[in-house]
C-alpha positions as CSV (number, residue, x, y, z in Angstrom):
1,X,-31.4,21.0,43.9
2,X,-33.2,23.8,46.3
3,X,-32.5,27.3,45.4
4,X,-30.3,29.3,48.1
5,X,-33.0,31.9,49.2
6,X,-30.0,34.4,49.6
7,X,-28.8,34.0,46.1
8,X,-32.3,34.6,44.8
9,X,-32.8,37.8,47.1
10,X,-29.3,39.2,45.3
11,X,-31.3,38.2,41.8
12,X,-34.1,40.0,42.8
13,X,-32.6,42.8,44.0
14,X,-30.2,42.7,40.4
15,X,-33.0,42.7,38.5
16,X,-34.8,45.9,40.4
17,X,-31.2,48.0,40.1
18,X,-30.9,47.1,36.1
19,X,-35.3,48.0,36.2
20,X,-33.9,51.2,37.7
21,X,-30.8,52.2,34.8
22,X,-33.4,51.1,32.4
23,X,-36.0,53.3,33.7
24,X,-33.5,56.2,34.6
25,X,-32.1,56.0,30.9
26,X,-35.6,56.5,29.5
27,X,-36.2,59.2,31.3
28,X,-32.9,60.7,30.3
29,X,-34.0,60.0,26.8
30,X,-37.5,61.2,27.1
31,X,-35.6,64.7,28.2
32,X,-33.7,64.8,26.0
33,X,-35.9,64.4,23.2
34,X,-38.5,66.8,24.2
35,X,-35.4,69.5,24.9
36,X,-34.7,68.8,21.4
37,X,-38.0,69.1,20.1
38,X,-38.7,72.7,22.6
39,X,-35.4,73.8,20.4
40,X,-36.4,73.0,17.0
41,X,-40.0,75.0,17.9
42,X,-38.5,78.0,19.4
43,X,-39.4,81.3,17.3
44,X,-36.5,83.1,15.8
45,X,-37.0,86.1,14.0
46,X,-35.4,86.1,10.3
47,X,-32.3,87.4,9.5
48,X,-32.1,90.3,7.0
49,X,-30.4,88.3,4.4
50,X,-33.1,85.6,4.7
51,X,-36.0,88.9,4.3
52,X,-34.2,90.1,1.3
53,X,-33.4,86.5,-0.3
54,X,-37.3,86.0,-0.1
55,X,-37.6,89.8,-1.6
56,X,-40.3,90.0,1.0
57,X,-41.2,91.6,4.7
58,X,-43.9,91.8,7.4
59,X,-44.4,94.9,8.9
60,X,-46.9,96.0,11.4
61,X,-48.9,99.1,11.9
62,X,-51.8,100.0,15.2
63,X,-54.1,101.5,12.5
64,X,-53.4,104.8,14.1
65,X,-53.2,107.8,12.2
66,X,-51.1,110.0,11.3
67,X,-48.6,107.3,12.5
68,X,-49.4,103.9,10.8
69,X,-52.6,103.1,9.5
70,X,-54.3,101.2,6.6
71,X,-56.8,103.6,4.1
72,X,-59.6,102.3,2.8
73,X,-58.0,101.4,-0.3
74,X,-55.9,98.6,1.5
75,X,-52.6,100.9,1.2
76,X,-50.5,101.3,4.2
77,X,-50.2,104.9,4.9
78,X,-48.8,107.7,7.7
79,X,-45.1,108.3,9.0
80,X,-44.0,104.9,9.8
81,X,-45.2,103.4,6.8
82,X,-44.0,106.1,4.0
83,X,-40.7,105.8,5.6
84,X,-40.2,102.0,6.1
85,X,-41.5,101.9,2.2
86,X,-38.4,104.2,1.3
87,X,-36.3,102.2,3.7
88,X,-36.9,98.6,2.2
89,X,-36.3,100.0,-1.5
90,X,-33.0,101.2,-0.6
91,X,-32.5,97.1,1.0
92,X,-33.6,95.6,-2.3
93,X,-36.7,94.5,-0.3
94,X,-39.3,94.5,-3.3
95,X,-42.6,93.2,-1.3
96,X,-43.5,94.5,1.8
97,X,-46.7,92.3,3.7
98,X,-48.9,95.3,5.9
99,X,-50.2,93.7,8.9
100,X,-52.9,95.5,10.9
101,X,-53.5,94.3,14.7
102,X,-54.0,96.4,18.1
103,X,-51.5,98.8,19.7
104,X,-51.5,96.2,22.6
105,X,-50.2,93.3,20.5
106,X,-47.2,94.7,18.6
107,X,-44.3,93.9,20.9
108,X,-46.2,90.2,21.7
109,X,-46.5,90.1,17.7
110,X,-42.9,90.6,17.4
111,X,-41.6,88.3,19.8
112,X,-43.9,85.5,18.6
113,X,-42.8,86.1,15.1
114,X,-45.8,87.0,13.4
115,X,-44.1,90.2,11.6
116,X,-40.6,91.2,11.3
117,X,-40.7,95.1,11.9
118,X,-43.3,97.5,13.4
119,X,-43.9,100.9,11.3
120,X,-46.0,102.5,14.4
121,X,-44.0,105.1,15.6
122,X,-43.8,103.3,19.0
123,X,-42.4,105.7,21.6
124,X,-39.1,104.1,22.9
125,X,-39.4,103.7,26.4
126,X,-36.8,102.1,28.9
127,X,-39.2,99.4,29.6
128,X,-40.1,98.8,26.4
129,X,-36.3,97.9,25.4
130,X,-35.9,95.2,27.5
131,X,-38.8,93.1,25.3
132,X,-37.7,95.0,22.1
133,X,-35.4,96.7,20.1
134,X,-35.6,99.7,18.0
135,X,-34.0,102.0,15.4
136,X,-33.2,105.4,16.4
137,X,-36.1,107.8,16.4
138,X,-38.1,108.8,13.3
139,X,-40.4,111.0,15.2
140,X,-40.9,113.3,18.3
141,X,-44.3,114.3,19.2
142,X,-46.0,115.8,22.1
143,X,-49.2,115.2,24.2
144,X,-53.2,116.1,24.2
145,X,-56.0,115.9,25.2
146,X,-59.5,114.6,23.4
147,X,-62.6,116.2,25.3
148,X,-66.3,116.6,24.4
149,X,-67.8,119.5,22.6
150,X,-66.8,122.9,24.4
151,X,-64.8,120.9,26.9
152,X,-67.7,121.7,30.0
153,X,-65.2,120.4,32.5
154,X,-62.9,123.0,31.6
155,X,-59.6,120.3,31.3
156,X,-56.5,121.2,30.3
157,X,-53.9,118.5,31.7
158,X,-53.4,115.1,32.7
159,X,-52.6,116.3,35.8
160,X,-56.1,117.7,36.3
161,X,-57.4,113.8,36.6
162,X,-55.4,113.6,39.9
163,X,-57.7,114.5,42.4
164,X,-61.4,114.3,41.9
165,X,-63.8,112.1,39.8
166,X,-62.7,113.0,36.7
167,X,-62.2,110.2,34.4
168,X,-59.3,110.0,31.6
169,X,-59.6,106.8,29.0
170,X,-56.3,105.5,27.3
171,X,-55.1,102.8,25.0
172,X,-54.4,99.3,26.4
173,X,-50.9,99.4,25.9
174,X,-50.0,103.1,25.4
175,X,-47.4,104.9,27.3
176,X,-50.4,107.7,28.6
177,X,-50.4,104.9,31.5
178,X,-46.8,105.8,32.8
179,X,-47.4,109.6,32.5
180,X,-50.9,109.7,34.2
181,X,-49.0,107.2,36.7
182,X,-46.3,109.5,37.7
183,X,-49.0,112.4,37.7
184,X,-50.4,111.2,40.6
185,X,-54.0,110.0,38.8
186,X,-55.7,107.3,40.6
187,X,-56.3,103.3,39.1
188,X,-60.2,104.7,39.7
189,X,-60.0,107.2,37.6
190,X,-58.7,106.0,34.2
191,X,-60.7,103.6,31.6
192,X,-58.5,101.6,29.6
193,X,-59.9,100.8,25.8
194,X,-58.7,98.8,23.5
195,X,-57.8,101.2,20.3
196,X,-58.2,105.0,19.3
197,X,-61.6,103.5,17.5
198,X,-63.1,103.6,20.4
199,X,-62.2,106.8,22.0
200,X,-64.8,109.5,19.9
201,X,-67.5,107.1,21.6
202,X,-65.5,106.7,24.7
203,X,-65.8,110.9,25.3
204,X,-68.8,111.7,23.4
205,X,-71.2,109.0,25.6
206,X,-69.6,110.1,28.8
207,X,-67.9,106.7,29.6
208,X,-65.0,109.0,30.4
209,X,-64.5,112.8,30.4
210,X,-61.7,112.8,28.0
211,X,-59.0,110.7,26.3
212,X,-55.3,111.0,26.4
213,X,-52.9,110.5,23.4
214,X,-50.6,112.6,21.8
215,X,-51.4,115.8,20.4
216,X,-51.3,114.5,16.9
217,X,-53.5,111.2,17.7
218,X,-56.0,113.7,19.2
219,X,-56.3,116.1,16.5
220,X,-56.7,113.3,14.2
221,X,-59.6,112.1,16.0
222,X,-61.3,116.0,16.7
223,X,-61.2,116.4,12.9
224,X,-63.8,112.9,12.7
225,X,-66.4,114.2,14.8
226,X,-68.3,117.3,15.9
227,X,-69.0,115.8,19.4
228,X,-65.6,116.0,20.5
229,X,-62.6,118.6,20.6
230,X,-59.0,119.3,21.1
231,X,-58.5,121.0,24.7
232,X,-57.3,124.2,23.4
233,X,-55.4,125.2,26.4
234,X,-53.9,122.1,27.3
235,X,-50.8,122.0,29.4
236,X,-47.9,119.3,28.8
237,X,-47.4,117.0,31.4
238,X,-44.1,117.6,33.3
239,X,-42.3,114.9,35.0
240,X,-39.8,114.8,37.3
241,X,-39.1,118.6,36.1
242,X,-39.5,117.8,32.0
243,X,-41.4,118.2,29.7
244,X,-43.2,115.4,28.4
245,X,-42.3,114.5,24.8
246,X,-41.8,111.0,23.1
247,X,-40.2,109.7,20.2
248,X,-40.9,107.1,17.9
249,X,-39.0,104.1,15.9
250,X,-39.3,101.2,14.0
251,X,-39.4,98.2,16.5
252,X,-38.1,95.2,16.1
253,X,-37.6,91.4,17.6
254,X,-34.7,90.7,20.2
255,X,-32.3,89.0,17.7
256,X,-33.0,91.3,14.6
257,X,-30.0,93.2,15.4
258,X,-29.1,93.1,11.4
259,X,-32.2,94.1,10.0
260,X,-32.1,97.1,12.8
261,X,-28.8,98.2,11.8
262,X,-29.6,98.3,8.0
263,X,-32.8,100.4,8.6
264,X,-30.6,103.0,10.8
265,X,-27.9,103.3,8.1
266,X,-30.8,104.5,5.3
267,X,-32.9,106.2,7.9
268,X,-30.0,108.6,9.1
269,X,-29.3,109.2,5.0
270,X,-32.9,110.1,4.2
271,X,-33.3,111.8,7.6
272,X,-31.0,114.6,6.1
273,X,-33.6,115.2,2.9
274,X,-36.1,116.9,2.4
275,X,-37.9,114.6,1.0
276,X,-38.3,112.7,4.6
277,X,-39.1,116.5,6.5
278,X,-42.2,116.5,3.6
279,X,-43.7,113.1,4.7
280,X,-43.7,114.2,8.5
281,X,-45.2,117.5,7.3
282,X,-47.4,116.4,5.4
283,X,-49.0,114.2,8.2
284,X,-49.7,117.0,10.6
285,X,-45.6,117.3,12.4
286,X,-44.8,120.3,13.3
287,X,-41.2,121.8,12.3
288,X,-40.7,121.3,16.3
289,X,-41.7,117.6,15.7
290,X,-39.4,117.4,13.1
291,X,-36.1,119.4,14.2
292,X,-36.9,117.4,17.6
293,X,-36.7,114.1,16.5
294,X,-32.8,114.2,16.7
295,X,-32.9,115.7,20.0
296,X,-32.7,112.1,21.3
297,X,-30.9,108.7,20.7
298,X,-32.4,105.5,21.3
299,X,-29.7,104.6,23.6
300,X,-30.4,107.3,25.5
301,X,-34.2,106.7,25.7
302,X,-33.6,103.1,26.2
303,X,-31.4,104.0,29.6
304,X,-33.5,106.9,30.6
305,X,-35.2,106.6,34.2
């Protein structure tokens, strides 16, 4: 018997509509799948009951002193540190993992899990919150200015980069970048380097006519080397009518809102020692530093313009 051409057109067309479902479901499946696979991959930072069931933590530092840095001995030293040991003994948190990296890559570090707290004294900036979060401060500190030997360009302030060819290096990373910004100083006129390592070098060679960092950062690095100085008569930044002045917490990942909590609850107990006023002392704060770090909430500096 002859086939009826119009029945096999419907078969043909049957067969490419159930080719179609069948294609349409394994791509559904395929989706699904790899969703399911993106989910089970997605970093998550721990939870403080998983840090102290392991009895261990990761904590960062910039290798920047007085603020978090490693000695030669391998031991974890300056204001973050000292504190965040005192911290994670009052959590039952036994072992604590130091981990040294650049400035630049502590907030990425964070967010891609490879520590659970930063001990830097990162300033907390509005910007910076909305990648982060952070205890309240632990620290105030001002600015300054690293220059060469008897400063022969006479510089005092940031501002003094603003017009000109003088040249200003900072940290890749460092909040000098915003201030210098809103000063005013031209892209042309700053060098960016990639950690306070480099900055003695940096001055001293004449790759750029100073450095800018914080007052304590620059001391720090005066007291290394005889080619370079504190400017003496430096000015503090003012913007938008203030004073300049930053303040500094432990940082953490988006999602590490327990851990963050619990270090605020022992940090506002030991900030009423004197115990904690002798480790910020002791690294070169200033009474102002000290009596200044509660000047400011981290809600505040989170929501500041």
């Amino acid at each position: 018997m002859e086939a009826d051409p119009k029945q096999n057109a419907q078969h043909t067309k049957g067969r490419e509509i159930m080719h179609m479902i069948a294609r349409k479901n394994v791509a559904t499946v395929l989706a699904a799948v790899t969703a399911a696979a993106l989910a089970s991959t997605a970093v998550e930072a721990a939870t403080l009951q998983e840090i102290q069931d392991s009895g261990t933590i990761r904590i960062a530092v910039a290798n920047e002193i007085p603020y978090g840095y490693i000695d030669p001995n391998g031991e974890a030293m300056g204001a973050g540190p000292d504190v965040a040991k005192h911290i994670m003994e009052e959590l039952g948190i036994e072992n604590i993992e130091w981990v040294s990296t650049e400035f630049s890559s502590l907030i990425p570090g964070l967010r891609a899990d490879r520590f659970d707290m930063v001990a830097a004294e990162m300033a907390i900036l509005p910007q910076r919150c909305e990648q982060v979060i952070y205890s309240e401060p632990n620290t105030s500190y001002g600015e300054g200015l690293l220059v060469p030997a008897g400063n022969p360009n006479d510089i005092n302030a940031y501002s003094d980069f603003a017009e000109g060819d003088l040249t200003v290096a900072i940290m890749a990373g460092a909040d000098q970048l915003e201030m210098l910004q809103a000063l005013g100083v031209p892209e042309g006129n700053m060098v960016t380097i990639s950690s306070n390592a480099d900055a003695i070098s940096t001055v001293s060679t004449g790759r750029a006519d100073a450095y800018a960092a914080t007052g304590l950062t620059a001391t720090e690095l005066a007291n290394r080397s005889d080619d370079v100085e504190v400017a003496s008569g430096f000015e503090d930044p003012v913007v938008d009518g203030e004073e300049v002045r930053s303040w500094g917490g432990f940082t953490f990942a988006q999602g590490s809102e327990d851990l963050r909590d619990a270090v605020n609850e022992v940090l506002a107990e030991y900030k009423q020692t004197g115990e904690w006023r002798e480790t910020l002392t002791g690294y070169g704060f200033t009474e102002a530093d000290v009596d200044g770090s509660t000047a400011r909430t981290t809600e505040e500096l989170c929501s500041a313009d």
